[in-house]
C-alpha positions in Angstrom: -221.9 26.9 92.1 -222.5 28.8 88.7 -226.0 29.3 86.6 -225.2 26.2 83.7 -228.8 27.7 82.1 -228.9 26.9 78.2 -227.4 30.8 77.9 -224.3 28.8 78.0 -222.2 26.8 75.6 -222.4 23.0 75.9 -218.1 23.2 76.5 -218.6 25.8 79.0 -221.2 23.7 81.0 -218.5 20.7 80.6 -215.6 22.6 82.0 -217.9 23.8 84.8 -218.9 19.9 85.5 -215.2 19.3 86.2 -214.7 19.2 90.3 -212.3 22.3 91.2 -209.6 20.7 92.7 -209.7 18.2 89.7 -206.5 19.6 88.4 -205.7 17.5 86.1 -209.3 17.1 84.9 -209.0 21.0 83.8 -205.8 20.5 82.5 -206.7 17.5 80.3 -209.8 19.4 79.1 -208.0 22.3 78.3 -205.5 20.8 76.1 -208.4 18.6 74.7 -210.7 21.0 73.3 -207.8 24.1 73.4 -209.3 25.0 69.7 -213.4 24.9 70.9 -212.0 27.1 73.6 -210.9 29.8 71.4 -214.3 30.1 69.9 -216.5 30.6 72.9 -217.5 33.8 74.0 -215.0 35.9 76.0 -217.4 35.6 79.6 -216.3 31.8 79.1 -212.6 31.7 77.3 -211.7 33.8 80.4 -213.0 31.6 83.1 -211.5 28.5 81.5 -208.2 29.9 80.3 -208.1 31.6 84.1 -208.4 28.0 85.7 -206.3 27.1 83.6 -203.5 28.2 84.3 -204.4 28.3 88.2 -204.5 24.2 87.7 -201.4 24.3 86.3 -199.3 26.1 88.8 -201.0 23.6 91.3 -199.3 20.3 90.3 -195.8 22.5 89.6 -196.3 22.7 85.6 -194.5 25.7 85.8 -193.3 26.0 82.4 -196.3 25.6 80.9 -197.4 27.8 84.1 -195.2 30.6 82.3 -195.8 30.5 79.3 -199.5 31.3 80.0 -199.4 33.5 83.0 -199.1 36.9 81.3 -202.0 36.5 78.8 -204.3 35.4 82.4 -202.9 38.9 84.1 -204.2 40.5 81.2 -207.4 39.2 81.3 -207.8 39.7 84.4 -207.1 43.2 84.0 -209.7 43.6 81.2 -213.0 45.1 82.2 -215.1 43.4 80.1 -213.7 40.2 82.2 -215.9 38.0 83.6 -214.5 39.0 87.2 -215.8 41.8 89.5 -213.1 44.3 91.0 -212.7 42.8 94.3 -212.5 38.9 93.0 -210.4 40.7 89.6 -207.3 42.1 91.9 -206.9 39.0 93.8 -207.0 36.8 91.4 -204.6 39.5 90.2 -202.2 39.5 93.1 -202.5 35.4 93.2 -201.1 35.4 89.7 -198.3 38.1 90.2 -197.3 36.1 93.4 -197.5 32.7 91.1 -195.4 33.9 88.6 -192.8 35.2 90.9 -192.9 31.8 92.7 -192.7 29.8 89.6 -189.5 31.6 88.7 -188.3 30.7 91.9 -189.2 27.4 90.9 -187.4 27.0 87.4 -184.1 28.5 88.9 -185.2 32.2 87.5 -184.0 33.8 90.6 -183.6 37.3 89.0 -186.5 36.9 87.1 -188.9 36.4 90.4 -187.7 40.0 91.7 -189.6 42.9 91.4 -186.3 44.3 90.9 -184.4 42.3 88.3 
C-alpha cells in the first residue's frame, strides 16, 4: 500500500499498520498519540489528520467531524501537501460534500447550503 522504509517516523509506520476501514482504529490512535502527531513532519501530520477526519464522518461523529473539517480543506489545498492535484481536489470535493452533509446531519440546515 505505501513505502513504510525507515525514511519514516515509527508513529507514521503505526498509523499506516492500521486496516483502512478500521475506523475506529484511526480514530482511537488519533486521539491517543494527538500530541506525537503534531510533531511529525507535515508529509505525515497531513495523511493522518486527513484520515482522520474521513474516519470520523464514517461512524456519524459529526461534531467532532466539524470541528476538524476546515483545517483538512486547508491542507488539502496546500501544495506542499502530501496529495497530487488529481487525488488533492477530490479528496477536496469529498470533504466539501462531507461538511455539507454533516450539517444536514446536526440539524444545520442553512448552514449545509452553498447559499446560507
Amino acid at each position: 500500500m505505501y513505502n513504510t522504509s525507515a525514511l519514516h517516523s515509527l508513529i507514521y509506520r503505526s498509523f499506516l499498520a492500521i486496516p483502512d476501514k478500521d475506523y475506529y482504529g484511526l480514530i482511537h490512535f488519533f486521539e491517543e498519540k494527538e500530541d506525537a502527531i503534531d510533531q511529525l513532519e507535515d508529509h505525515e501530520r497531513h495523511h493522518i489528520v486527513i484520515d482522520y477526519v474521513q474516519a470520523l464522518f464514517e461512524i456519524g461523529a459529526y461534531q467532532q467531524f466539524l470541528g476538524i473539517v476546515d483545517e483538512a480543506i486547508l491542507i488539502v489545498l496546500d501544495t506542499s501537501s502530501v496529495y497530487d492535484e488529481i487525488k488533492g481536489m477530490a479528496i477536496f470535493h469529498q470533504l466539501l460534500f462531507r461538511k455539507a452533509a454533516a450539517w444536514l446531519q446536526t440539524g444545520h440546515y442553512r448552514k449545509s447550503s452553498p447559499h446560507h
